[in-house]
C-alpha positions in Angstrom: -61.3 -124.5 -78.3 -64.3 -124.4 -75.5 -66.6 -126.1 -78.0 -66.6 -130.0 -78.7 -68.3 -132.6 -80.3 -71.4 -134.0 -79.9 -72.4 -130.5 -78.0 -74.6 -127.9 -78.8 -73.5 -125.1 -80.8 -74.7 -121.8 -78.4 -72.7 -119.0 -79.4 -70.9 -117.4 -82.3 -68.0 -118.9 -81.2 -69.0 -122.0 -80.8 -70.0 -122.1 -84.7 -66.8 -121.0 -85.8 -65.0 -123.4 -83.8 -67.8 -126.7 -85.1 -67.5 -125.2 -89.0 -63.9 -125.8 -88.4 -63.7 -129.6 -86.7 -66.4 -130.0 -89.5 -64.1 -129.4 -92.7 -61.2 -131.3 -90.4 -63.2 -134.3 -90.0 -64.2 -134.3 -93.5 -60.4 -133.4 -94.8 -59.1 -136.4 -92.1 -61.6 -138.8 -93.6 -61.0 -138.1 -96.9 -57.4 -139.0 -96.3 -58.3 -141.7 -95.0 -60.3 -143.0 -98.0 -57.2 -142.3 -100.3 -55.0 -144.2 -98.5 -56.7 -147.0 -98.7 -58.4 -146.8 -102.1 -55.7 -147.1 -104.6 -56.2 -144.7 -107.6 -55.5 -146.4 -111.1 -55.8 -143.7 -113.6 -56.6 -144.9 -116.9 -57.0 -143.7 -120.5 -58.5 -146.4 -122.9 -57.7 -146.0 -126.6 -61.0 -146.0 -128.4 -62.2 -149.5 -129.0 -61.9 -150.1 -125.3 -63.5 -146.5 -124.5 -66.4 -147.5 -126.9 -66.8 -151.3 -125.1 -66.7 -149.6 -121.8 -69.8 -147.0 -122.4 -71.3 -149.6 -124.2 -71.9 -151.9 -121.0 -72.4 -148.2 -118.5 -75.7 -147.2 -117.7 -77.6 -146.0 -114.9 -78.1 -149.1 -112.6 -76.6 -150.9 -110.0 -72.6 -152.0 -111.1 -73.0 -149.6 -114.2 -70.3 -146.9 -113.7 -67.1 -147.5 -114.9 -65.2 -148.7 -112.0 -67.7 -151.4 -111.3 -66.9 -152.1 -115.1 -63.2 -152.2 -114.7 -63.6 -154.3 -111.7 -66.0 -156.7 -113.4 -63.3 -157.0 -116.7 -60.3 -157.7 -114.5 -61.8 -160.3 -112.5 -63.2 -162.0 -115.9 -59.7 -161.8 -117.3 -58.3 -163.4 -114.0 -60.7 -165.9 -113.2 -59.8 -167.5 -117.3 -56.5 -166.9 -117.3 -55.7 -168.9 -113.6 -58.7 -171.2 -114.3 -56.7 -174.0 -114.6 -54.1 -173.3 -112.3 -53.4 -174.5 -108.5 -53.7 -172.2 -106.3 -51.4 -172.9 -103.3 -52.7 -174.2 -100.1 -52.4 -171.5 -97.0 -49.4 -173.1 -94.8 -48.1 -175.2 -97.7 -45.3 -175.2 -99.8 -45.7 -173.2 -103.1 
């Protein structure tokens, strides 16, 4: 490969050879994405499916992930509220 990044893309060649480091880089950091954004797939029966759309919309934290992440840590944070959490270095 004669062409590299960063350089100008002259020939017929040298667009060939920068359409292909473009769909590597793009398939490397897409791998890279997955493996370190767990995927949770998730079917809700219907009364959570409804309570989910319910509190979507188009704004900031209104797709459903943000939802899901916005539930969980609700849950969490009333379910441990009363609990110790142990001190870094300390015995549990």
């Amino acid at each position: 490969m004669s062409w590299q990044p960063g350089q100008p893309v002259v020939t017929e060649q040298d667009g060939r050879e920068w359409e292909q480091w473009r769909r590597d880089s793009k398939r490397e950091a897409q791998r890279a994405r997955r493996a370190s954004n767990p995927r949770i797939d998730y079917y809700p029966d219907e009364e959570a499916e409804a309570l989910i759309r319910s509190m979507a919309g188009r704004f900031v934290g209104g797709d459903f992930s943000s939802i899901l992440n916005r539930i969980v840590s609700e849950w969490a944070e009333r379910c441990h509220r009363n609990k110790q959490r142990p001190k870094k270095g300390g015995p549990e």
